[in-house]
LUMKEGU-615944 format. One record per residue (C-alpha): residue number from 1; residue in one letter; x, y, z. Coordinates in pm, whole numbers. Layout:
residues N
 pos code     c1     c2     c3
 NUM    a      X      Y      Z
...
//
This chain:
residues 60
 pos code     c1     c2     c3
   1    x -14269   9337 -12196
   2    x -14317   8990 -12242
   3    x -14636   8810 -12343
   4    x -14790   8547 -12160
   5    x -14982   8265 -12247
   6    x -15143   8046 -12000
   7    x -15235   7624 -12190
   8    x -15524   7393 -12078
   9    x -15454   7062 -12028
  10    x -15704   6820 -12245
  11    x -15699   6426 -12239
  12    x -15725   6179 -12547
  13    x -15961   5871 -12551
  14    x -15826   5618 -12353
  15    x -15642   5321 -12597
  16    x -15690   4978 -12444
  17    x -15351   4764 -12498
  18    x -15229   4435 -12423
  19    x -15151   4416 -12026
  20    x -14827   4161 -12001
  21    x -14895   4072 -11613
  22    x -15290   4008 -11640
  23    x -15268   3924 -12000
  24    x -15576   4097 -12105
  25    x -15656   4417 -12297
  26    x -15642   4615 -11979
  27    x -15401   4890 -12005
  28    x -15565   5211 -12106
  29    x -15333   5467 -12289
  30    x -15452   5837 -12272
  31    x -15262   6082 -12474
  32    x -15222   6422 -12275
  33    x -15227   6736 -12482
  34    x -15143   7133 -12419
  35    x -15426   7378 -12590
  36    x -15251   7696 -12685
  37    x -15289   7948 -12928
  38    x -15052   7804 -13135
  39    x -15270   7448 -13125
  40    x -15292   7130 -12958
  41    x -14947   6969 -12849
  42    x -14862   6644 -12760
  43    x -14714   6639 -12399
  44    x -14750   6300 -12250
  45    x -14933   6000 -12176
  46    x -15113   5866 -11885
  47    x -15090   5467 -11911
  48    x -15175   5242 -11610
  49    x -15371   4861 -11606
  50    x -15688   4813 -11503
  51    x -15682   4552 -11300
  52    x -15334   4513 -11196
  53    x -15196   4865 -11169
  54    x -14929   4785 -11415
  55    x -14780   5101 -11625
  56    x -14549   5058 -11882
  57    x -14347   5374 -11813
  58    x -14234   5239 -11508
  59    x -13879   5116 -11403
  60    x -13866   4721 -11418
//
């Protein structure tokens, strides 16, 4: 039998960074993180502009 493990999803606090299309600290970057038994895990980032929409994990 195998053992399951179910993780909750926790976000960071938001980084603002510099936004190159408004040029303004806009662009919040929240870290996304499992919660496991084993600990917290790094799994991503959420990362969009304020003002402009801008994300910089989008395709140019």
């Amino acid at each position: 039998m195998t053992a399951r493990e179910f993780a909750t999803v926790h976000f960071g606090e938001p980084e603002p960074e510099w936004c190159p299309r408004c040029a303004k600290d806009t662009v919040n970057r929240t870290p996304i993180y499992a919660l496991a038994s084993s600990g917290p895990r790094r799994i991503g980032e959420y990362a969009i502009c304020d003002e402009c929409g801008h994300s910089p994990h989008t395709n140019r």
